[in-house]
C-alpha positions in Angstrom: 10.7 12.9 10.5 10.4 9.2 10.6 12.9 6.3 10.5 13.1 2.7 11.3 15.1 -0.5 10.2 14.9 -3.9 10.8 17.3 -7.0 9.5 14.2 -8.5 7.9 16.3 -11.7 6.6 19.8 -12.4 7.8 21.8 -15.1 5.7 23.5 -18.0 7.7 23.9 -22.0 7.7 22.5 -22.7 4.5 20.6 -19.7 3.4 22.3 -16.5 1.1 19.4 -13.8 0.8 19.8 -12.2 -2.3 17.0 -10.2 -5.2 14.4 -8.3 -2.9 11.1 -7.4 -4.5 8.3 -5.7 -2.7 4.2 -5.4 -2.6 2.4 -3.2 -0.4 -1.8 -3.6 -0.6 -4.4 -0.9 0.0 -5.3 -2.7 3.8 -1.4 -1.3 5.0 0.1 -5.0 4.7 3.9 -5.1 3.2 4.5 -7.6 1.3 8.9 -8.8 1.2 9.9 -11.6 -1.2 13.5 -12.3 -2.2 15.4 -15.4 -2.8 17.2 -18.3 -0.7 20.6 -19.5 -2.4 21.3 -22.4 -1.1 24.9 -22.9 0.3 26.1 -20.0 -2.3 25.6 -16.6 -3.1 26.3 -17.5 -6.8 23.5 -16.7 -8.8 23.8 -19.9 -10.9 23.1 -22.4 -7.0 21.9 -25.4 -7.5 18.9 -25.1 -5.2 16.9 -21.8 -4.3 13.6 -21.5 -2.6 11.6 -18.4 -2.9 10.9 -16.5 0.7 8.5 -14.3 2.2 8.0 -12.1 5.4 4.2 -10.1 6.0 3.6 -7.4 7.9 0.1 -6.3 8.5 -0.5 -2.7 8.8 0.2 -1.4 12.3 1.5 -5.0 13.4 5.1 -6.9 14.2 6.8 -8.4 11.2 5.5 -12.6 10.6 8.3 -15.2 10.4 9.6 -16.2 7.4 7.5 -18.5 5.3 8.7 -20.4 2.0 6.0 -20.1 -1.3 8.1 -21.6 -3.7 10.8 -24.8 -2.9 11.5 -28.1 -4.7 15.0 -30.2 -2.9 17.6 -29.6 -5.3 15.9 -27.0 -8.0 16.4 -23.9 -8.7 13.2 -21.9 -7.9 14.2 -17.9 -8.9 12.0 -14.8 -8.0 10.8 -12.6 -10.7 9.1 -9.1 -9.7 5.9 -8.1 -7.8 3.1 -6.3 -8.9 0.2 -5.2 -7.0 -3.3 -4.7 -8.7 -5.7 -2.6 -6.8 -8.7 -3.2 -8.4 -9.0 -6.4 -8.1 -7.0 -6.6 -4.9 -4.4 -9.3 -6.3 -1.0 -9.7 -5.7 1.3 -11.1 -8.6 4.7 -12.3 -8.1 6.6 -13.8 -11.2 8.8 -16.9 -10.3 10.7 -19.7 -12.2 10.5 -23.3 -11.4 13.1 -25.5 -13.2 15.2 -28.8 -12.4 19.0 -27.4 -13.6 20.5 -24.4 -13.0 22.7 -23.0 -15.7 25.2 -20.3 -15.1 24.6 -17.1 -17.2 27.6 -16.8 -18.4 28.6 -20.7 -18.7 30.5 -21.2 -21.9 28.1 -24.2 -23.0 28.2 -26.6 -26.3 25.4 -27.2 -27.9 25.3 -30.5 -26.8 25.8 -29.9 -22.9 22.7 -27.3 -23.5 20.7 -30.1 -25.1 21.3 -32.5 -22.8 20.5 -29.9 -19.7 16.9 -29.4 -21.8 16.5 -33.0 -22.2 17.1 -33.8 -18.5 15.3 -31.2 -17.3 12.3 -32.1 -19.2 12.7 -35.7 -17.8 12.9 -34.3 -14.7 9.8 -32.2 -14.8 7.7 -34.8 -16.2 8.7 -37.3 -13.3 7.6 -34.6 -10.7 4.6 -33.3 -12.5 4.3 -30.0 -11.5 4.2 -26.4 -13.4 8.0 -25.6 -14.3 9.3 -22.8 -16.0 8.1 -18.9 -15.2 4.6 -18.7 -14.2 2.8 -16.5 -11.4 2.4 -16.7 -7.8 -0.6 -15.0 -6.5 -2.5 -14.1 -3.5 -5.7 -12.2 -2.9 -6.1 -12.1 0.7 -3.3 -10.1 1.6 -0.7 -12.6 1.3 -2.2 -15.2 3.8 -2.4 -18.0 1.1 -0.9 -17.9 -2.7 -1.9 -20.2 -5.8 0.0 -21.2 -8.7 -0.9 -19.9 -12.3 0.7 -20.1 -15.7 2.1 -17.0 -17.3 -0.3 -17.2 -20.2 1.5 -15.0 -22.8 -0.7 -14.0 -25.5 1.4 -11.4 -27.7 5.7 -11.6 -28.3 8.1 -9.7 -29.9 10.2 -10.8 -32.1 13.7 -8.8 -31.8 16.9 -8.2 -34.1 20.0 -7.6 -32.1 22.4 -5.6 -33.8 24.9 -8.6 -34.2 21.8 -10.3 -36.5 20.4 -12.7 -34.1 16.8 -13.1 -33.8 14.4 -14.4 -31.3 10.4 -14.3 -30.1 10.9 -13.1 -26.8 8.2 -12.5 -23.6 10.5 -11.6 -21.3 11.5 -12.4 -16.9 11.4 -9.5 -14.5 14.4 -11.3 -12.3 16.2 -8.9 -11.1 13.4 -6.0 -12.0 12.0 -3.3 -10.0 8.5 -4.2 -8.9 5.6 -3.7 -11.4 3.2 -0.3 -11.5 -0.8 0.2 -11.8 -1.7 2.6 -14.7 -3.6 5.2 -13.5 -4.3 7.4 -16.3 -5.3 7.5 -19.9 -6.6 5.3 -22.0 -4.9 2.3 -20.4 -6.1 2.9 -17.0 -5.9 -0.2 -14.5 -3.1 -1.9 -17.0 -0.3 -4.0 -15.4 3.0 -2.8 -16.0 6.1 -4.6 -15.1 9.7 -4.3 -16.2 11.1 -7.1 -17.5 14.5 -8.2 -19.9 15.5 -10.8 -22.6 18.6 -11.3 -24.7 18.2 -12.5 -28.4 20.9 -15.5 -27.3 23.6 -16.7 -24.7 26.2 -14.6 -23.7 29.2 -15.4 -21.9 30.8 -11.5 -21.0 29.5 -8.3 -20.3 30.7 -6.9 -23.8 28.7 -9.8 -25.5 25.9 -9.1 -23.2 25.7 -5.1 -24.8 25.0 -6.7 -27.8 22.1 -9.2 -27.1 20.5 -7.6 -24.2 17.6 -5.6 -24.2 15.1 -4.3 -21.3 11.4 -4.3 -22.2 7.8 -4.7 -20.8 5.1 -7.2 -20.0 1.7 -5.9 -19.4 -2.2 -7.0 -18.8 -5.5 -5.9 -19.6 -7.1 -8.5 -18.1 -6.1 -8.1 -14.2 -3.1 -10.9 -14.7 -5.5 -13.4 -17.3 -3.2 -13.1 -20.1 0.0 -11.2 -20.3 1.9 -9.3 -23.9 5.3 -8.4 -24.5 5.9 -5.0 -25.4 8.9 -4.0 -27.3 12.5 -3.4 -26.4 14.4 0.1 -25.4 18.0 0.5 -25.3 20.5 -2.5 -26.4 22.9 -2.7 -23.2 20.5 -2.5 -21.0 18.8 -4.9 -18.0 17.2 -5.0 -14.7 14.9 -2.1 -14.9 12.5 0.2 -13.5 10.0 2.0 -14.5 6.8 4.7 -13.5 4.1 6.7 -14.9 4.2 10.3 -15.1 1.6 13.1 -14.5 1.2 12.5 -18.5 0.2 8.9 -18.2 3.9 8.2 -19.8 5.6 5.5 -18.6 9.6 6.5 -17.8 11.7 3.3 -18.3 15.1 3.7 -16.2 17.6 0.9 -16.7 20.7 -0.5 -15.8 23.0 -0.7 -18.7 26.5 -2.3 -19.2 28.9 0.3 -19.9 31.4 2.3 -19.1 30.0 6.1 -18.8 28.1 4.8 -15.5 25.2 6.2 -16.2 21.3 4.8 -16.4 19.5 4.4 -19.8 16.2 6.3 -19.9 12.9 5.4 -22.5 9.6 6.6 -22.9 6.5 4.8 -23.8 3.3 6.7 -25.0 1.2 3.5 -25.3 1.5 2.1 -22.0 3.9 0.3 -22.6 3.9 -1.3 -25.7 6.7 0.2 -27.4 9.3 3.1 -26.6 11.0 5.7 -27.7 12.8 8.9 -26.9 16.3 6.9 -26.1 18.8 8.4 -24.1 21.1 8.3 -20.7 21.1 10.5 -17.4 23.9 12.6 -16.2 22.8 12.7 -12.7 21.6 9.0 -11.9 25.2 7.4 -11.7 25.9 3.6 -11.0 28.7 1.5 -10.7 30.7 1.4 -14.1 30.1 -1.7 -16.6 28.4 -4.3 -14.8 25.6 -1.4 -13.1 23.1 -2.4 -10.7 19.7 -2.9 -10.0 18.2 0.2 -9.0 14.5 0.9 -7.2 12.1 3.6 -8.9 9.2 4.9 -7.7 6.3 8.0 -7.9 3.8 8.8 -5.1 1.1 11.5 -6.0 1.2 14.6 -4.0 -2.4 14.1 -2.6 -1.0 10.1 -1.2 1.7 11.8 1.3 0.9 13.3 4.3 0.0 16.9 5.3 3.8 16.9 6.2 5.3 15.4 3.5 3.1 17.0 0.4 3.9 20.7 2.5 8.0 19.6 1.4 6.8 19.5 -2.3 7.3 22.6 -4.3 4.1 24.0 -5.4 4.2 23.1 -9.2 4.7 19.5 -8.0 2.1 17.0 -8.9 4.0 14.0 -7.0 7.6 13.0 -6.2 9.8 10.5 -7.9 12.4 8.5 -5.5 15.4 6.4 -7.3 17.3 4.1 -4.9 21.1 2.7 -5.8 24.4 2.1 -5.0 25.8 5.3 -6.0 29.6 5.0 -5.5 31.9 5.1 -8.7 34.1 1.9 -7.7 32.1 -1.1 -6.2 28.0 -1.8 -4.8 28.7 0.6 -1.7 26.8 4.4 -0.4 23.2 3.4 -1.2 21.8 6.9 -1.9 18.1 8.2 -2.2 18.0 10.7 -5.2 14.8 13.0 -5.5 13.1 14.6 -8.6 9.4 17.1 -8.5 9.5 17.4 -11.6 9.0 13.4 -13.1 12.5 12.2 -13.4 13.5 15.4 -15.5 16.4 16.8 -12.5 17.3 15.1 -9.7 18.5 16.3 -6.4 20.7 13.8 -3.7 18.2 13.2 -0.4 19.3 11.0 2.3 22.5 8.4 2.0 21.0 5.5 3.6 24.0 3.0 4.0 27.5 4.4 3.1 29.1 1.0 3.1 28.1 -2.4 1.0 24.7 -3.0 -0.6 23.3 -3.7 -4.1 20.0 -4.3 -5.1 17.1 -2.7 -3.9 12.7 -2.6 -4.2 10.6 0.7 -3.2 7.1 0.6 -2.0 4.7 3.1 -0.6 1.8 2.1 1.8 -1.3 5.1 1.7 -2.1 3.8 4.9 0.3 4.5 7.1 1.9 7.2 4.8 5.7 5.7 4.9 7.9 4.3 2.2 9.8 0.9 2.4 12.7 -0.4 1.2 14.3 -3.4 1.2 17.7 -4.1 0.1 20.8 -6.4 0.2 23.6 -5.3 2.3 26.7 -6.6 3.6 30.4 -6.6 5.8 32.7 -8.2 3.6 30.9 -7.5 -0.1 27.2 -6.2 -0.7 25.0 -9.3 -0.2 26.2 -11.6 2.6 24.6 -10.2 5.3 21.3 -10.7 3.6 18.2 -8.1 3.4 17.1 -4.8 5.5 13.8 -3.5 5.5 13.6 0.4 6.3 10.6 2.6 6.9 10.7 6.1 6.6 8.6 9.5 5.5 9.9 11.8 3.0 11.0 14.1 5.0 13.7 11.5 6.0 14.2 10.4 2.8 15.3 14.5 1.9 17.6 15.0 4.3 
């Protein structure tokens, strides 16, 4: 039984950590991103740079380095996704001059002008703004810039009427999966959300909200937008069964605290099979992030796959803040059986924390987490990584 934990970024002077995502490649090396608010945990600061910390497998954690910063934008983090075959590293990030607040009451003519400036501004800096792609394939040592070429959208119709061509931003998302199986083997997955138009409450945001995916063929070339699941829903997470199915799991804004489940039988593409889980309980209207993730039996240790029942093929672990009043008691719940039941494994931090990313590294046979935690409310004591086995993770 294994466990470890180190304070990978603590918040202070200027910097609020805040929106981990994670990457872990087939050499061993973990991969930590999140975001730097700049002088304000609110998610609307004027200025944030995009962080990350490397650890190569077997080694000491590298300092902190900055891959995405411009003095006075905001730069937001998007999800990770790792592509094996081609040994590639994707991390989604957004690069703009004016940050709005989501749920600013705006008039036309205040949003116009923030367009019009922000255009200005872009122009005058002359370099790539909105969402595009960060990527690295050497392990993380150097990244590149490249657009988020989105060859396929969706055009939605919230239940209120509104329409719009969405692609969709994985802020906020779990990290992205590899197909494995079927015949979209090797596709990029990622989780990813849109809304149809603004919003300015929660109740509004159950109305124009949707989860959905964006996935590649071409190793991260081009990118589609598959369609939506649940209205309500955002910030999700998502695997693939022993079926080749893809489980959605999402954070939803209601009141019966649970998580909104979907299933897609075309990698993606579209879903079906709508519905919520008893077990997997969050905090009440406003939810949470949550991490989601499936190792095959055969990737654990002699250990670990001896835990498994027989009929198990693999184990599913789903990582939130499980208390029914505020972001506090950050629980590990297991399933054997793909996300059918679930059983409660290890409570890994019974006060605050809030969002969380899951990764698994075959090479040293441990799973990492890192997530927000905090003293006075779940984020303003920054981000913790731990490292554990599953035989910690059951308890």
């Amino acid at each position: 039984m294994f466990y470890s934990e180190y304070h990978l970024f603590r918040s202070g002077e200027r910097s609020n950590y805040r929106i981990p995502t994670i990457a872990v490649t087939k050499h061993g090396t973990v991969l930590a991103f999140c975001s730097d608010r700049k002088d304000t945990l609110a998610d609307h600061a004027d200025e944030k740079t995009v962080v990350l910390r490397r650890r190569e497998a077997g080694a000491q954690w590298e300092p902190e380095r900055t891959l995405l910063a411009y003095p006075g934008w905001d730069c937001n983090i998007g999800a990770a996704v790792y592509d094996a075959l081609t040994d590639t590293v994707f991390l989604e990030v957004m690069r703009q001059p004016v940050a709005l607040d989501e749920f600013g009451d705006y008039t036309p003519e205040q949003l116009e002008k923030a367009r019009c400036d922000a255009e200005a501004l872009a122009a005058a800096a002359g370099i790539l703004t909105g969402t595009f792609f960060l990527c690295s394939d050497d392990d993380g040592r150097t990244w590149r810039e490249t657009p988020k070429n989105v060859a396929s959208q969706t055009v939605m119709t919230a239940p209120d009427g509104s329409r719009a061509a969405f692609t969709g931003w994985t802020h906020g998302s779990a990290p992205g999966i590899q197909k494995k199986r079927g015949p979209h083997a090797g596709r990029l997955v990622m989780p990813s959300r849109f809304t149809t138009r603004r919003y300015t409450t929660l109740q509004e945001l159950t109305e124009c909200g949707f989860n959905n995916a964006l996935y590649s063929d071409d190793h991260g070339v081009t990118w589609h937008s598959g369609g939506p699941v649940q209205t309500g829903t955002g910030e999700g997470a998502l695997f693939e069964d022993a079926d080749g199915v893809i489980r959605y799991n999402s954070r939803a804004f209601f009141f019966d605290r649970k998580r909104y489940l979907a299933d897609s039988h075309d990698g993606g593409e579209s879903f079906g099979d709508f519905r919520a889980d008893d077990f997997l309980l969050e905090v009440p209207h406003s939810g949470c992030n949550a991490s989601l993730l499936r190792v095959e039996k055969t990737a654990l240790c002699a250990a670990d796959a001896a835990l498994l029942p027989p009929q198990a093929q693999g184990v599913v672990v789903f990582v939130n803040p499980r208390d029914p009043k505020t972001r506090k008691d950050l629980t590990a719940c297991i399933s054997f059986d793909d996300g059918r039941t679930w059983r409660e494994g290890r409570h890994i931090r019974e006060s605050f924390a809030a969002y969380s990313a899951l990764a698994y590294s075959e090479t040293d046979r441990h799973f990492y987490l890192l997530y927000e935690l905090g003293e006075n409310d779940p984020y303003d004591l920054g981000l913790s990584c731990a490292e554990c086995d599953l035989a910690w993770l059951l308890g």
